[in-house]
Backbone bond lengths (Angstrom), bond angles and torsions (degrees), N, CA, C in turn:
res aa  C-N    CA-C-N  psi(-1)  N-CA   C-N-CA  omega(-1)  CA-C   N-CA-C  phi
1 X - - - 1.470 - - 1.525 108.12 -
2 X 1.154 136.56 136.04 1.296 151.57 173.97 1.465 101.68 -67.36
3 X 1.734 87.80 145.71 1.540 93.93 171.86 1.520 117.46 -79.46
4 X 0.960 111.16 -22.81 1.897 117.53 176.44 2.286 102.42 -51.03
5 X 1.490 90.37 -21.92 1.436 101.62 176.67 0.973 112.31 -65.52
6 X 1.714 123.60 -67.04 1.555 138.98 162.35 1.495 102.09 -35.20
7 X 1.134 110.47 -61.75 1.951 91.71 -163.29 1.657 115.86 -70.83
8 X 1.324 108.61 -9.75 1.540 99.00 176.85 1.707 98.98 -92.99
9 X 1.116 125.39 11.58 1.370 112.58 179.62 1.835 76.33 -115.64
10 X 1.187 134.67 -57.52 1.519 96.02 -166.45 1.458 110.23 -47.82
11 X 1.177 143.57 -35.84 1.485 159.53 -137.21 1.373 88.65 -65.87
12 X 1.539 109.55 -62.56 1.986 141.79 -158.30 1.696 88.91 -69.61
13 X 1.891 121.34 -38.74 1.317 96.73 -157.62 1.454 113.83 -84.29
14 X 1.754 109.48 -13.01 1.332 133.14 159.13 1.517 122.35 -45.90
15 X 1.418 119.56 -64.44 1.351 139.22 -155.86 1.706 89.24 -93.73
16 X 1.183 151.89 3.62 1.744 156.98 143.12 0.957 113.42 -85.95
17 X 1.246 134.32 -56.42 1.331 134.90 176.37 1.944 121.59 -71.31
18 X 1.193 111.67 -13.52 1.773 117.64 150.59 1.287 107.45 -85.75
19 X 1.341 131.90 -24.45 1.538 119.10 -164.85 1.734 100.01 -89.16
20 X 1.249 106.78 -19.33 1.757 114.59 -172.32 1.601 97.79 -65.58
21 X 1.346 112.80 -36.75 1.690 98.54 -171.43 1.410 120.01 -81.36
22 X 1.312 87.39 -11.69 1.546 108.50 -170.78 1.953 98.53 -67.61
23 X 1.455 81.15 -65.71 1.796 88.28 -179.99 1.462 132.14 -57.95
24 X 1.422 105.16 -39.09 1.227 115.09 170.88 1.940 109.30 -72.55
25 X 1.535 121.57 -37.49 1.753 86.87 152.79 1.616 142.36 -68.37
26 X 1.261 110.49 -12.41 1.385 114.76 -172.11 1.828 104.99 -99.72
27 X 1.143 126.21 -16.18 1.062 150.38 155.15 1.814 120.32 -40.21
28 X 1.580 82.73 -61.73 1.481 94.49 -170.59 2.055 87.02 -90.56
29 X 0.863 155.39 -68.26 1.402 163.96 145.66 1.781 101.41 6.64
30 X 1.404 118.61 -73.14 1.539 113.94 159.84 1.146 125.35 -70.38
31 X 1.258 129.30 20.59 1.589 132.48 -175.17 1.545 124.84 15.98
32 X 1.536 88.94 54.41 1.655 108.37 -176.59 1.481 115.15 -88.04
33 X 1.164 141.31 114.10 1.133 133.85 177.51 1.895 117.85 -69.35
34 X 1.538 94.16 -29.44 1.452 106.63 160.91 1.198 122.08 -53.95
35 X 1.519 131.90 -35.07 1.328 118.42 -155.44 1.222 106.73 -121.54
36 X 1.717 114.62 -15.98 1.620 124.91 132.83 1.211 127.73 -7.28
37 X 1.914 103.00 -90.48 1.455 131.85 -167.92 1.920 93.46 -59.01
38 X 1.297 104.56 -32.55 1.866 89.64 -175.42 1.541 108.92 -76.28
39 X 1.113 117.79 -20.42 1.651 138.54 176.59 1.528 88.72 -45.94
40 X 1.172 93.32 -89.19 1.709 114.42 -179.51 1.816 116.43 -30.18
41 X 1.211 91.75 -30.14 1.956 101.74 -169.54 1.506 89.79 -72.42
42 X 1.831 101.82 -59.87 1.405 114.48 -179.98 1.901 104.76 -25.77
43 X 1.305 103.15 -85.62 1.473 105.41 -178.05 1.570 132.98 -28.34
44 X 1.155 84.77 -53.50 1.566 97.02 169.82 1.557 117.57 -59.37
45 X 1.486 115.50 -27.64 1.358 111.65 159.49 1.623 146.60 -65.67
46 X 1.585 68.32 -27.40 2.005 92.03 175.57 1.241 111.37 -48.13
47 X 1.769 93.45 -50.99 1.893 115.82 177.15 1.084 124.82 -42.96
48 X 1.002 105.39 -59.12 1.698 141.08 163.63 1.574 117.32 -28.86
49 X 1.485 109.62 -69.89 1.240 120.39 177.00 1.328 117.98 -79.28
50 X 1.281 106.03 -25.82 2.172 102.58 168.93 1.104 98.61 -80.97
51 X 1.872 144.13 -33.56 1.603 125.46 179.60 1.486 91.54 -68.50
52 X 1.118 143.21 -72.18 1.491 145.07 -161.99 1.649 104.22 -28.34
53 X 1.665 105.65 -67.02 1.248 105.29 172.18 1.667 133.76 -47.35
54 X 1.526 93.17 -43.57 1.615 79.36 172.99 1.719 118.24 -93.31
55 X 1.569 118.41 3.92 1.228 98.03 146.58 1.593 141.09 -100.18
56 X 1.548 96.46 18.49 1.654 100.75 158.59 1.230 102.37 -98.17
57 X 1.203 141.20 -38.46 2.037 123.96 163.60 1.671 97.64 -29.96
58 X 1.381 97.89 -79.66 1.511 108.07 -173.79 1.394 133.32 -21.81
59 X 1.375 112.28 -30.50 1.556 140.95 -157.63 2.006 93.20 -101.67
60 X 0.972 103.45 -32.01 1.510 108.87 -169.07 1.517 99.85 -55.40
61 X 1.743 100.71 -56.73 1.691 119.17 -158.23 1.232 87.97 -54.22
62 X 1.854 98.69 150.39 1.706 122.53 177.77 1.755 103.65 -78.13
63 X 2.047 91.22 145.84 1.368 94.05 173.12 2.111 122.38 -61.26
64 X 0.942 104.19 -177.13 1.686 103.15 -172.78 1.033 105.80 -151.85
65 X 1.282 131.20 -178.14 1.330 142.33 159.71 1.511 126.47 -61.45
66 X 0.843 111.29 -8.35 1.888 119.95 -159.75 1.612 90.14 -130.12
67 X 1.672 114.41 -6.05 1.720 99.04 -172.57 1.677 90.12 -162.36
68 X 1.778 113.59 50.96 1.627 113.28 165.66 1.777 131.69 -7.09
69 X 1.202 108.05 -39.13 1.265 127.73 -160.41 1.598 101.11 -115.50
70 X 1.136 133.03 -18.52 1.285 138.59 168.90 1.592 97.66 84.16
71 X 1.649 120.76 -146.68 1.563 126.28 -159.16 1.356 96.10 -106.01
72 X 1.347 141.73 -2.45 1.146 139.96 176.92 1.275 113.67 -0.15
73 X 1.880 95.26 -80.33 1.437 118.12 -155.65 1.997 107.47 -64.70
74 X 1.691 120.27 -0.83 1.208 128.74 150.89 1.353 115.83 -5.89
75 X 1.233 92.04 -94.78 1.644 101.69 171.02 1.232 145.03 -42.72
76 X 1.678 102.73 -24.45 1.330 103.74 154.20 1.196 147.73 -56.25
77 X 1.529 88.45 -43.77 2.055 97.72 -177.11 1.838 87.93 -82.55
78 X 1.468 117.81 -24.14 1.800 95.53 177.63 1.600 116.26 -59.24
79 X 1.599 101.75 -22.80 1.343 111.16 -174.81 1.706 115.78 -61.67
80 X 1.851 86.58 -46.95 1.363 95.79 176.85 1.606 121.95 -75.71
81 X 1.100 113.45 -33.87 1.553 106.20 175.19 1.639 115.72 -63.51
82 X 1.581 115.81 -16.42 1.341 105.69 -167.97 1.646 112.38 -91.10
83 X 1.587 101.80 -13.12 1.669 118.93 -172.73 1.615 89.23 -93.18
84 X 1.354 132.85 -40.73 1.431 113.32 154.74 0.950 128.57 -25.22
85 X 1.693 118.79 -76.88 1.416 146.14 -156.31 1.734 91.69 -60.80
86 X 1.394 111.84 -51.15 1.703 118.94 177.63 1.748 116.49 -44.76
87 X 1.364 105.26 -33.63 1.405 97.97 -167.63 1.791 98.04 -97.33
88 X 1.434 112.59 -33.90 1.185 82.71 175.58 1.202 126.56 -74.30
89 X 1.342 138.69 -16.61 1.474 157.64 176.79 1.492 93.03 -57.41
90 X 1.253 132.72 -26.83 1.529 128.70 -161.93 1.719 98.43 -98.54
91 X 1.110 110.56 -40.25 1.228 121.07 -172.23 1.632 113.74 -69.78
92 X 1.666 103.17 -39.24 1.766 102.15 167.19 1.232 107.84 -68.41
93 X 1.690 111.06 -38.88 2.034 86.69 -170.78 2.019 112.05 -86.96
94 X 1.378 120.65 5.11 1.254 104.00 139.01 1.398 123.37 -67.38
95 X 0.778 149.69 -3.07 1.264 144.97 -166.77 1.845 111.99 -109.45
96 X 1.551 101.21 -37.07 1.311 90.65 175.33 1.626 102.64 -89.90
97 X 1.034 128.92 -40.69 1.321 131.54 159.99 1.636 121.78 -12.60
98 X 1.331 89.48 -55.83 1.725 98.43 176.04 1.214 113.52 -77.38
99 X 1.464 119.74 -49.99 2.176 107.17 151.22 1.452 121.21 0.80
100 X 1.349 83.70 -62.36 1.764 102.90 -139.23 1.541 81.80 -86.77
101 X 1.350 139.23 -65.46 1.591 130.59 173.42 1.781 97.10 -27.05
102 X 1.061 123.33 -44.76 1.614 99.19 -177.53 1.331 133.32 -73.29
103 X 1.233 101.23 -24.29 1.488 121.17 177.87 1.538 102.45 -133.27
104 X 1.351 140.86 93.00 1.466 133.25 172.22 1.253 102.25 -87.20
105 X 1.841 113.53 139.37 1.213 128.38 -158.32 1.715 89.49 -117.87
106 X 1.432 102.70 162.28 1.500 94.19 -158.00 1.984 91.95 -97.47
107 X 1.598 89.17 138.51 1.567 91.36 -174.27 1.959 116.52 -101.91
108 X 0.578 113.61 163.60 1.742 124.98 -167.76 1.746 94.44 -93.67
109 X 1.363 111.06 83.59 1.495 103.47 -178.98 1.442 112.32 -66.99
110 X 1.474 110.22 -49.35 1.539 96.56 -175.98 1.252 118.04 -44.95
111 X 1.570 134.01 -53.89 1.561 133.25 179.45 1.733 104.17 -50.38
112 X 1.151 116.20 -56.45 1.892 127.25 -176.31 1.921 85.26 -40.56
113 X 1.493 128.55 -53.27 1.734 111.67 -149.10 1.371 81.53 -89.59
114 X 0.999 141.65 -24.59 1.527 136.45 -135.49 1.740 93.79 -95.43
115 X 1.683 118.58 -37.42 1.551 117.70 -177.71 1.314 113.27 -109.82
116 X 1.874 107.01 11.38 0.855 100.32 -179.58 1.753 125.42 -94.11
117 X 1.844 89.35 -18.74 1.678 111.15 177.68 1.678 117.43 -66.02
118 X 2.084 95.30 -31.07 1.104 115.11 -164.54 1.610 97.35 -56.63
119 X 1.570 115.79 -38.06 1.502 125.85 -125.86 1.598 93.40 -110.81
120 X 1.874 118.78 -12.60 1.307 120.78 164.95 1.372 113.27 -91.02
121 X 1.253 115.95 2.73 1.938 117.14 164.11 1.505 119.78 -105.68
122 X 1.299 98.64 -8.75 1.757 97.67 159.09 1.489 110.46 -94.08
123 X 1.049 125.38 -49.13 1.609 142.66 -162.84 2.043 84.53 -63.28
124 X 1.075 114.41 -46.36 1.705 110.08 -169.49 1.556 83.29 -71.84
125 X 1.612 135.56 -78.30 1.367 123.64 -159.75 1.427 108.30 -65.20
126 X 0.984 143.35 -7.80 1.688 130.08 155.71 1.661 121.74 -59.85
127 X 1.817 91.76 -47.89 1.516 117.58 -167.39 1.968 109.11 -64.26
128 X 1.786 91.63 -23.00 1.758 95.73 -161.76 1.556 86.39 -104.51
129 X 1.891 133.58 1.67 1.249 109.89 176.20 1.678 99.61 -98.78
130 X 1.237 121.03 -1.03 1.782 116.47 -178.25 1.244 95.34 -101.24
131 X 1.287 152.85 -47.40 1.356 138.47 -123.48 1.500 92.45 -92.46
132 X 1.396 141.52 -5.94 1.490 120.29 164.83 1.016 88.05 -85.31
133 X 1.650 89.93 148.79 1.770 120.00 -175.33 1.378 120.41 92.92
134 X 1.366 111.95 -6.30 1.699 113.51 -133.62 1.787 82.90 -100.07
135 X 1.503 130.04 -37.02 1.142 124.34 164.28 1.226 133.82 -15.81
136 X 1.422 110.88 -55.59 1.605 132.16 178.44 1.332 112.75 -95.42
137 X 1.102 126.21 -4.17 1.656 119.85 179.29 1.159 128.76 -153.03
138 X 1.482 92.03 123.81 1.892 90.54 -155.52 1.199 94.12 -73.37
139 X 1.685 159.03 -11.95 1.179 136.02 165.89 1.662 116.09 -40.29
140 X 0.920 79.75 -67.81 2.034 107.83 175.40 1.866 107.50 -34.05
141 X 1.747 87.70 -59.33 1.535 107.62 -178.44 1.966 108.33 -45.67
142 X 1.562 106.79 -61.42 1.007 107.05 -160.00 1.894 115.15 -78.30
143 X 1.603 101.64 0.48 1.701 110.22 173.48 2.069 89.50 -79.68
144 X 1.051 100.20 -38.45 1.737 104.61 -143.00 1.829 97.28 -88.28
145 X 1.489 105.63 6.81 1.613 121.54 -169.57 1.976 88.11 -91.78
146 X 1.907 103.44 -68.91 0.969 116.12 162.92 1.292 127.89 -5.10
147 X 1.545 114.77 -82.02 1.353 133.79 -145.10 1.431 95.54 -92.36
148 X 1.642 127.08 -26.53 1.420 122.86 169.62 1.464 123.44 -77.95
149 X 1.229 114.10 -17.47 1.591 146.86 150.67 1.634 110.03 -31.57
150 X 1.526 102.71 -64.58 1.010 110.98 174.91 1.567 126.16 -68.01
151 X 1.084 112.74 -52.21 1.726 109.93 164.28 0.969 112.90 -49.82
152 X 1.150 153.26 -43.35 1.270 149.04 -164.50 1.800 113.30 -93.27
153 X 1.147 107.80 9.18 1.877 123.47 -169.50 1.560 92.47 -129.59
154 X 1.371 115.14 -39.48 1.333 109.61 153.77 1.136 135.29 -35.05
155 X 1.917 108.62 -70.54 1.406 105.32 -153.01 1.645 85.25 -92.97
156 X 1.254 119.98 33.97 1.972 119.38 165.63 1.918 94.07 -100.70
157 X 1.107 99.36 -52.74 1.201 96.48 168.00 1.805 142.94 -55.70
158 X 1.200 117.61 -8.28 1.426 149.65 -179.49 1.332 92.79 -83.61
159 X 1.347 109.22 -74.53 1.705 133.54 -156.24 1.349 90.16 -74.12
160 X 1.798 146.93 -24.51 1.370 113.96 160.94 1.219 119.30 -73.68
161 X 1.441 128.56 -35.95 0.892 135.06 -177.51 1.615 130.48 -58.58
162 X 1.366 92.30 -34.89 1.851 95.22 173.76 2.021 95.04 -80.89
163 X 1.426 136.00 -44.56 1.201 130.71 -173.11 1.853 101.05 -44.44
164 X 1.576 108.57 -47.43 1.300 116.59 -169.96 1.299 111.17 -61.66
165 X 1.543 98.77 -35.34 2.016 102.89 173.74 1.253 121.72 -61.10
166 X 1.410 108.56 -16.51 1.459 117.45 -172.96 1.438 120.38 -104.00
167 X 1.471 105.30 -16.74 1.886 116.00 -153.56 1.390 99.34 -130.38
168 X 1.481 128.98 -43.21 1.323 139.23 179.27 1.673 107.46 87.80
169 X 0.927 102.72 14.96 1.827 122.29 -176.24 1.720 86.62 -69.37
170 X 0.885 117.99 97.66 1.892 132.05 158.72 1.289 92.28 -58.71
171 X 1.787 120.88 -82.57 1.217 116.52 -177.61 1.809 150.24 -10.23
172 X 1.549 96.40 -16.36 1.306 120.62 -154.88 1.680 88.33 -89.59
173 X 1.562 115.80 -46.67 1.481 114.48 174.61 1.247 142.74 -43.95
174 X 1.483 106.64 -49.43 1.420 116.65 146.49 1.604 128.98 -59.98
175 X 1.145 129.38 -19.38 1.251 129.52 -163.62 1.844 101.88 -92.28
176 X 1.686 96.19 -13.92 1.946 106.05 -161.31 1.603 72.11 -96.16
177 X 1.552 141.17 -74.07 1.326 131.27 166.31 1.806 123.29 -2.52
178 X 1.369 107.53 -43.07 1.723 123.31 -176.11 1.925 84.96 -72.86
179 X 0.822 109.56 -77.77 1.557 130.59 -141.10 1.712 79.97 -71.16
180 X 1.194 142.50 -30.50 1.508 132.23 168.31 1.500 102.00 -63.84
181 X 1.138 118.32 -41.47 1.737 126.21 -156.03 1.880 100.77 -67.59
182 X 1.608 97.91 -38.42 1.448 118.47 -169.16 1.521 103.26 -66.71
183 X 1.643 112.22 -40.84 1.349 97.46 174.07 1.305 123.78 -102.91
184 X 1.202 99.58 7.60 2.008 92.70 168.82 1.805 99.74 -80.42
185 X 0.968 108.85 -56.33 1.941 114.23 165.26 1.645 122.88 -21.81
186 X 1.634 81.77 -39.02 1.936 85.03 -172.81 1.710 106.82 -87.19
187 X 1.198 96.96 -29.84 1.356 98.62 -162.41 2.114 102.85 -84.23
188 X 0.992 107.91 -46.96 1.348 124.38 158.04 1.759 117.44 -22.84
189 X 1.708 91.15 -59.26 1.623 92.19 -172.77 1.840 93.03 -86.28
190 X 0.893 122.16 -2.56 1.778 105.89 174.59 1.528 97.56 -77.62
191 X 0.991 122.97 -39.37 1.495 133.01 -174.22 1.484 110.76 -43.18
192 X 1.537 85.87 -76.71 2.017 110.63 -166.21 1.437 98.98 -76.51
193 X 1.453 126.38 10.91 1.393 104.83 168.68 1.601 95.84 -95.36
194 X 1.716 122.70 -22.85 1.442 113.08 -156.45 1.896 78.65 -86.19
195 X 0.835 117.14 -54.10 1.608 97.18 -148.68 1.705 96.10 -66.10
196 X 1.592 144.66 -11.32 1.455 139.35 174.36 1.650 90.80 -65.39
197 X 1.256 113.69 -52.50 1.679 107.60 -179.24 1.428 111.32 -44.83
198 X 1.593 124.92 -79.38 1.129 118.24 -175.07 1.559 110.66 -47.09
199 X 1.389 126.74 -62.59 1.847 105.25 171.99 1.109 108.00 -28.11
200 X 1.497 138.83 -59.01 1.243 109.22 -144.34 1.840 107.12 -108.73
201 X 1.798 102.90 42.79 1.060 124.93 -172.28 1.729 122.13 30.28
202 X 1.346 123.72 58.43 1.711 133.27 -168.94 1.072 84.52 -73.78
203 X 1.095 103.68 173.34 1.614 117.86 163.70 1.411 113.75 -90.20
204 X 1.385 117.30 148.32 1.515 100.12 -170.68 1.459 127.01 -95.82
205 X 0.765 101.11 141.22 2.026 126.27 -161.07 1.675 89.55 -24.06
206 X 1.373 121.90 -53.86 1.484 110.62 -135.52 1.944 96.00 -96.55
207 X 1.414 99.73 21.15 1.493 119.98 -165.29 1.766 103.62 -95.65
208 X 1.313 114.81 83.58 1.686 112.12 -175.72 2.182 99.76 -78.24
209 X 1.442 98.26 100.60 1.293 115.88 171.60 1.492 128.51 -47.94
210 X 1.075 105.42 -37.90 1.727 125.35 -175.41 1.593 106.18 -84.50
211 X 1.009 110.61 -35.33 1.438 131.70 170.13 1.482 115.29 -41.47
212 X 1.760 87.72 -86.81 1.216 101.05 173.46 1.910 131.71 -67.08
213 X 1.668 100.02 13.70 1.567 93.99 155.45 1.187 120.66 -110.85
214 X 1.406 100.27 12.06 1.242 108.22 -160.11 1.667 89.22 -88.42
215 X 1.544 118.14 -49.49 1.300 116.10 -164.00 1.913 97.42 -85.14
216 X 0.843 135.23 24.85 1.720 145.62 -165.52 1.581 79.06 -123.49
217 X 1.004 121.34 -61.70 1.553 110.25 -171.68 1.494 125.70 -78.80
218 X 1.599 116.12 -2.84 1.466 125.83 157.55 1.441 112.59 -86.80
219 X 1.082 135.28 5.93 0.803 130.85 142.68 1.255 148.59 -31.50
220 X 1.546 136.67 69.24 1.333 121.73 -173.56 1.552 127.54 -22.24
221 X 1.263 112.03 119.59 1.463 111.46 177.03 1.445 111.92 105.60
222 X 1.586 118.71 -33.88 1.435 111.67 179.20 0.938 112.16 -86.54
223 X 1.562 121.49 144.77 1.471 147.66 175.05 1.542 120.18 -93.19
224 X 1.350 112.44 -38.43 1.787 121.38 -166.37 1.113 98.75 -149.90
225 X 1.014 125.45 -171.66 1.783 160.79 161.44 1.114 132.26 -158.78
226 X 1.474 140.98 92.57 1.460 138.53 -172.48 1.717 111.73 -113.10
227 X 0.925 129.20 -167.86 1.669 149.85 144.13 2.003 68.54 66.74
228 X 0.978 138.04 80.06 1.631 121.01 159.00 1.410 98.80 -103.37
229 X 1.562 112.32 151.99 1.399 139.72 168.26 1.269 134.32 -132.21
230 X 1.129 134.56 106.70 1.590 128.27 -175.62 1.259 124.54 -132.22
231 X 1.672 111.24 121.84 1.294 102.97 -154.50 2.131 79.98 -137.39
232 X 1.831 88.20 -179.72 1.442 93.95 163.73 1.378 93.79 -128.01
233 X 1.271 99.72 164.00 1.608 109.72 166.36 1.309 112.39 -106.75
234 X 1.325 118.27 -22.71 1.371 122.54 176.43 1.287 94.88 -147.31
235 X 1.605 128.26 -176.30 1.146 133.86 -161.05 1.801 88.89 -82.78
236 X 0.980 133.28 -68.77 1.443 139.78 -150.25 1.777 106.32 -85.63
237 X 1.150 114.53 -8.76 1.475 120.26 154.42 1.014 149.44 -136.26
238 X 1.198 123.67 124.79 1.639 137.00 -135.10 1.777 102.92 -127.33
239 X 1.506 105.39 155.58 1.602 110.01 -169.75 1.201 90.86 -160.26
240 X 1.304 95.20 157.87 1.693 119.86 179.22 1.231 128.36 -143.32
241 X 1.300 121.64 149.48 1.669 117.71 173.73 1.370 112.50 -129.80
242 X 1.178 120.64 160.02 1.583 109.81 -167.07 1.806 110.99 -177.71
243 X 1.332 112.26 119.48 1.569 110.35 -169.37 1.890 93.09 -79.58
244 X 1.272 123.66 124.48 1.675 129.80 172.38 1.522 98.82 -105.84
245 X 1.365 98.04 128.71 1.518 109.53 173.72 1.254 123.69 -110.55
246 X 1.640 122.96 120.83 1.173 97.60 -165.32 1.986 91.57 -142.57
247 X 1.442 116.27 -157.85 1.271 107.74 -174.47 1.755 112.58 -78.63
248 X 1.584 98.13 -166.97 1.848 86.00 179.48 1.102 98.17 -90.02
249 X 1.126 130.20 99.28 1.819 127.23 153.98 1.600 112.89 -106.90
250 X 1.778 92.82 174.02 1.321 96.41 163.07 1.643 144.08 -22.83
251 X 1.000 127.82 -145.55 1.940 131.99 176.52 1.415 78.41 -122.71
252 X 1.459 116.19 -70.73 1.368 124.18 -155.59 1.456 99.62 -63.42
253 X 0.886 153.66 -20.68 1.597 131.99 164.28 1.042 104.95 -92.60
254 X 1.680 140.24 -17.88 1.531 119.76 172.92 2.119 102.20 -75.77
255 X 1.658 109.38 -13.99 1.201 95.03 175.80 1.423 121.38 -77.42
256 X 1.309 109.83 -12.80 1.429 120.67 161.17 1.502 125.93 -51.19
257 X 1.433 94.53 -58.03 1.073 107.40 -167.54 2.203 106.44 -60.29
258 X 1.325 97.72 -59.12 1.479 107.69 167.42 1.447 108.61 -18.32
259 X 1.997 121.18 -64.96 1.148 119.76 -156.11 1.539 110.61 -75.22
260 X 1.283 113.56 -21.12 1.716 120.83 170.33 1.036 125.19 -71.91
261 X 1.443 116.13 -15.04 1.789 117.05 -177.62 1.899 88.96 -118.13
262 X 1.286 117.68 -11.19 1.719 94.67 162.50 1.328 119.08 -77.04
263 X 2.048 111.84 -42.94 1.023 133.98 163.23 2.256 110.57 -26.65
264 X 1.419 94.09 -60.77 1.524 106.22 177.33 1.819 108.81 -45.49
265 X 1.234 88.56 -59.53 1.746 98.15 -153.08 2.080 99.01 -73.51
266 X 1.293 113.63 -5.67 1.206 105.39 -165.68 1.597 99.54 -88.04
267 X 1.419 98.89 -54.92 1.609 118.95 -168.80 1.773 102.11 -67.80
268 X 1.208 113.51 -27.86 1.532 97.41 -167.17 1.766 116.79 -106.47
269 X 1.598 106.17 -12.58 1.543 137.95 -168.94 1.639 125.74 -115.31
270 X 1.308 91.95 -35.20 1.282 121.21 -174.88 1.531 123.97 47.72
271 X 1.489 77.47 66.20 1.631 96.33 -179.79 1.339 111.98 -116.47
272 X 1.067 117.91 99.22 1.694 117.25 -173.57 1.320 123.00 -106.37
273 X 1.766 116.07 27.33 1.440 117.75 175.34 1.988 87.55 -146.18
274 X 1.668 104.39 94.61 1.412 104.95 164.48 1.222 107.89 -128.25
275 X 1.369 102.46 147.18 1.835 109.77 174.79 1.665 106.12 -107.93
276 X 0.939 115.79 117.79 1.729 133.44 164.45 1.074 123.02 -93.31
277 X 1.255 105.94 105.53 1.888 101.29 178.57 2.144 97.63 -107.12
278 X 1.255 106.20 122.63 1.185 125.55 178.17 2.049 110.21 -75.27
279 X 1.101 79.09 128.73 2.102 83.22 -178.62 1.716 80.29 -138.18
280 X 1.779 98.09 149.18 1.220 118.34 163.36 1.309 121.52 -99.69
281 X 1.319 120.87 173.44 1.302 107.72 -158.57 1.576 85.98 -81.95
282 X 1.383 112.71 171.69 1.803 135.89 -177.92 1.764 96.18 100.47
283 X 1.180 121.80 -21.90 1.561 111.58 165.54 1.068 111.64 -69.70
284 X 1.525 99.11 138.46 1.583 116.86 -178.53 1.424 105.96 -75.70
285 X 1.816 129.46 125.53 1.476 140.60 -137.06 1.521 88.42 -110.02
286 X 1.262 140.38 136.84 1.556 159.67 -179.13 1.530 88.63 -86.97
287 X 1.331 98.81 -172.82 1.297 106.40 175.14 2.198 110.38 -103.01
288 X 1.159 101.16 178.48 1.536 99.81 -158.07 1.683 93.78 -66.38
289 X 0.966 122.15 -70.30 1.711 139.83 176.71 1.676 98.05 -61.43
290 X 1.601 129.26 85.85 1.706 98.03 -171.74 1.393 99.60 -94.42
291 X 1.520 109.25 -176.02 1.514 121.34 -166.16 1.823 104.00 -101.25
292 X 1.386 104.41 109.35 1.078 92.71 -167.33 1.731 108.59 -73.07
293 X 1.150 138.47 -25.29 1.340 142.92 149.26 1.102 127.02 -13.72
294 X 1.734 90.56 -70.80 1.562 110.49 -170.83 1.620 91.46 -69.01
295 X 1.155 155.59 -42.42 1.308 158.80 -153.51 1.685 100.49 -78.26
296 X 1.004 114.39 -51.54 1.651 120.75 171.47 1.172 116.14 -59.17
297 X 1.411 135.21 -31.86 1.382 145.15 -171.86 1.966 103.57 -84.09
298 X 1.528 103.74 -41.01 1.232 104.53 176.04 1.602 127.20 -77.54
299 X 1.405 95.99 -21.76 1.510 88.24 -179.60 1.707 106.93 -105.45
């Protein structure tokens, strides 16, 4: 990841973390529960964007001996701690939300629209300095989930606030609180389901399996495919292992063969870190998915 990456997230963790004090006085001052619960989102972003940040430093440092794969997978658990932090944050402001539906306290709309316009032109220039990159990496992804979270809980928050200027409906504050809570929840569990996948190395969704043995087995020279594995380590990079069976030949034509089925899996899968171990035929063939258990127990 580029450092031009790092500095637009310090930039974002700067320009959130001044706007939080901002909101959280006018917040507590208009006794908005709306502009509260975004207070709170706010914060949680700060988090967000300083774990993000320091797991793209993290991600930079070279792999080692004690850490093969280097800090990659960083970002993952930042991913995951921040889709945590998201759901429980959703889960407290149902709760005060529903308070306040019992008793609605009367809110200060003009201050609620007035910090609330303020708070959809930072939340957009924070949101538009992370989201390159953010395609390929759910670190990135899950800052740029955040901060778009917020614009969009924002301008709900605006739009109660001017209805309230008009109607005197208190009620309306808490109910924009529900419908914020609803989408930090949704967006949260899209999150923490991708990074539980990559822990528990799935194969990744957009990965057609049948497919890809299909073109492993057009391969000139290959015969089989067993022991396959496909995992990500991070969202945007993917690896594979895979026993290829082919006849008894040479090294130099099984090295052939190797560069045509990496060649395959890179350009069409985009997997550009696979290990191929070549067996000729008369080896006894495992099964396609093997058991890595049962494989440890046998040998």
């Amino acid at each position: 990841m580029s450092s031009s990456t790092i500095r637009r997230l310090a930039i974002s963790i700067g320009l959130t973390a001044a706007f939080v004090v901002v909101e959280v006085a006018a917040g507590l001052f208009a006794n908005s529960l709306a502009l509260l619960t975004d207070a709170v989102h706010n914060v949680t972003d700060v988090l967000a964007l300083a774990l993000t940040w320091w797991a793209l430093r993290a991600a930079m440092r070279p792999a080692y001996s004690g850490k093969t794969y280097g800090y990659h997978r960083a970002g993952i658990l930042v991913a995951l701690v921040n889709a945590t932090v998201l759901a429980i944050i959703a889960l407290a402001i149902f709760y005060d939300a529903y308070r306040r539906l019992l008793a609605p306290p009367e809110v200060k709309a003009n201050v609620l629209i007035g910090v609330g316009v303020v708070a959809i032109i930072v939340n957009l220039v924070t949101a538009r300095l992370v989201k390159r990159g953010s395609e390929h990496d759910l670190n990135l992804r899950s800052a740029y989930v955040h901060l778009l979270s917020d614009v969009l809980s924002t301008i709900g928050a605006v739009a109660a606030g001017i209805v309230i200027l008009l109607t005197g409906l208190n009620w309306l504050d808490p109910l924009v609180g529900i419908l914020i809570g609803l989408l930090i929840l949704w967006n949260a569990w899209g999150i923490l389901h991708e990074a539980i996948n990559i822990l528990m190395e799935a194969t990744p969704r957009d990965v057609d399996v049948d497919a890809m043995l299909s073109d492993i087995l057009n391969v000139e020279g290959v015969c089989g495919v067993h022991d396959l594995h496909i995992w990500s380590i991070t969202r945007g990079l993917r690896t594979l292992s895979a026993h290829i069976l082919t006849n008894d030949i040479p090294i130099s034509e099984g090295t052939k063969i190797q560069a045509a089925v990496s060649e395959t899996l890179y350009h069409k899968y985009g997997i550009a870190h696979a290990t191929l171990q070549l067996e000729c035929e008369g080896c006894i063939p495992a099964n396609l998915y093997c058991d890595i258990t049962e494989n440890s127990h046998t040998h």
